[in-house]
Steps between C-alpha positions, in 0.01 A plus 500: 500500500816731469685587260829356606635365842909485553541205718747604830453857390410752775487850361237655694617705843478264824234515754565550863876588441540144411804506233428329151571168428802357326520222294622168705792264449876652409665645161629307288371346129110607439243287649759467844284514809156534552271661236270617795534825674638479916435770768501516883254325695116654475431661835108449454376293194769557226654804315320674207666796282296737375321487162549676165101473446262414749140468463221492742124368408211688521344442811133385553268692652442295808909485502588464837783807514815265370495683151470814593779430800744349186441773288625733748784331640613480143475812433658676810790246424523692114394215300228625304227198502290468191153419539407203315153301462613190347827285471450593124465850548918469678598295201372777269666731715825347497438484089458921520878659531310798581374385809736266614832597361735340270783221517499225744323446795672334774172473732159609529252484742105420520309601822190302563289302736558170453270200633608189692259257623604423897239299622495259210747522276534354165107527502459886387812591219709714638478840258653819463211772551482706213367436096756294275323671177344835513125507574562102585349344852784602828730180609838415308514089511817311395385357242370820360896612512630147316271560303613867362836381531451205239288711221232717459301235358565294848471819678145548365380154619624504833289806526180285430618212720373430857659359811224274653458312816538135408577181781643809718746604254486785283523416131499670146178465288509623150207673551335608173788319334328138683156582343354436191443805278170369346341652833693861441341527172212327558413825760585714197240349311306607325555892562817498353431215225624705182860577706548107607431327133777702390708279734640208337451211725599166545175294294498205792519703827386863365731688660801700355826390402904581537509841632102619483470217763740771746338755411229412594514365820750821546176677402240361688702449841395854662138470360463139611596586840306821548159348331524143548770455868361147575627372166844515680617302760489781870824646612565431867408871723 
């Protein structure tokens, strides 16, 4: 989600006085030592250095103060924090040199609530609290990241994939992807009966082929789960 990250690189000023870290291991022929960055001990959790960019979501309205608390500290500490409403809205950020500067970034930071089931977890997914897409549903899942980071073609489907409550384990369902399609365009029928025989279909099953097949379950995800929710297997609260 950045544009470039230089492993063992600390460029940004230290926090708390704390000096910057220096790569470990001794001279000698490249690749000597450790490739990972060494510093003293943390004294409570472990050292940070401050970013180059740091964003901050938008809070909520019933946001319980820890937004508005992080914007501030960031900003009496002379960082600058961006508002952002969507994990997409930072990429497209990072993509503006106008915004975020040019050249490489050595770290940058998202602010965020972030969810962690206590009492039972591994039954709720732990999420990060803010949109991956803009004007998508709040709660960044894993796979929702694996999937971005594979294509936007895998991104897109991870988007319509659930996590449901199965034997006490949470597993991925394909969601629209699971269904059959004859039911998506059998509730466009017949109001929209001149747009759908344009669509060449597949003579046996009746459903669209290769790449009108995505596109249509792409499509109809939002609408199916906005108009018809029970077609879809229920997200654990």
């Amino acid at each position: 989600m950045c544009k470039k990250t230089s492993p063992g690189s600390n460029s940004g000023n230290p926090v708390g006085g704390i000096n910057p870290n220096t790569p470990g291991g001794g001279g000698g022929a490249p690749g000597a030592g450790s490739p990972f960055p060494t510093g003293p001990a943390p004294m409570v959790g472990s050292p940070d250095f401050l970013p180059q960019v740091t964003f901050i979501a938008t809070p909520t309205p019933n946001d319980n103060g820890f937004i508005g608390n992080a914007e501030t500290f960031h900003r009496n500490s002379g960082l600058n924090p961006i508002s952002i409403n969507s994990i997409q809205h930072a990429v497209e950020l990072l993509n503006n040199s106008a915004q975020t500067g040019t050249g490489v970034l050595d770290h940058f930071r998202i602010v965020s609530h972030f969810f962690v089931d206590d009492e039972m977890p591994g039954v709720a997914p732990s999420n990060i609290k803010i949109a991956m897409l803009n004007n998508s549903g709040r709660g960044v899942l894993k796979h929702h990241l694996n999937g971005w980071a594979q294509s936007n073609y895998e991104g897109l489907k991870s988007m319509i994939s659930l996590l449901v409550l199965s034997g006490g384990n949470l597993t991925l369902n394909p969601g629209v992807y699971g269904g059959s399609l004859t039911i998506i365009m059998g509730r466009l029928r017949p109001t929209h009966n001149a747009l759908l025989d344009l669509v060449p279909t597949d003579p046996i099953e009746g459903e669209p082929t290769g790449l009108l097949n995505d596109f249509f379950r792409f499509a109809a995800s939002k609408w199916l789960l906005t108009t018809f929710p029970t077609f879809l297997p229920t997200v654990p609260d």
